[in-house]
Structures are given as C-alpha cells and as structure tokens.
N, C-alpha and C positions, 0 to 999 in steps of 0.2 A: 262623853264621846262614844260614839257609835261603827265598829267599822263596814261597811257596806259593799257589797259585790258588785262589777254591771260588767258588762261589754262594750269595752272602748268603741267610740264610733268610726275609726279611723283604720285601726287594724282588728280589730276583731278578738282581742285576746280578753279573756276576762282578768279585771284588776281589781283594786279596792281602795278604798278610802274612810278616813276616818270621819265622820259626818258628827255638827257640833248639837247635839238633842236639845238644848236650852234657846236654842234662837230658832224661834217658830217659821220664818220663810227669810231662804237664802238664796243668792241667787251670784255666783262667780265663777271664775277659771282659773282650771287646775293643769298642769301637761299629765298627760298620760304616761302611765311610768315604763311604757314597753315602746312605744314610739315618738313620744317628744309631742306630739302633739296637744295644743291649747283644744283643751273641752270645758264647752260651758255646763256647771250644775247648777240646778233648779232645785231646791228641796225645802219640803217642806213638814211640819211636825206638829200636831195637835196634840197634846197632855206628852208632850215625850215621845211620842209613839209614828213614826214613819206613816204620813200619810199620802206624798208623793214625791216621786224623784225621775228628773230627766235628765240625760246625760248626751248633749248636742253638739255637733261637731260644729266648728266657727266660721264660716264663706272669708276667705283671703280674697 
C-alpha cells in the first residue's frame, strides 16, 4: 500500500489515500474525506511504481 496526495475535484482541499501497488490498473470510487463527495480513481502501476492517477469528479 501506497498513500497518495491529490486535490479533491469537488472542494479543492488536498486529501490522500491509500493506493493498492500490487494491482497494475484500478479503476473505482472512493467519497472524499472533506466533503462526502463520490470521486472516481483511475490508477495505474507498472513494476510497483505510480505510473498514472486521475481523480474525477462523477456527473449526478
């Protein structure tokens, strides 16, 4: 496990999460821990090593 930084897409606060290094592309929704809000990650990891991460707000 990995924990990773971003800016929520919703309110703007930076948060973090733990990110799983063993599963090469992920792709679900987490709430945001400062406003409740459903954000979709994308992430992705080649040999272990963070090769990309998106952090999307969901259209209600």
């Amino acid at each position: 496990m990995e924990e990773h930084f971003f800016q929520c897409p919703y309110c703007w606060e930076e948060i973090s999460m733990l990110l799983d290094t063993s599963v090469s592309y992920q792709v679900y929704v987490e709430d945001c821990e400062v406003c409740c809000n459903p954000i979709e990650l994308s992430v992705r990891y080649e040999e272990q090593e963070l090769t990309a991460f998106q952090a999307n707000s969901i259209e209600q």
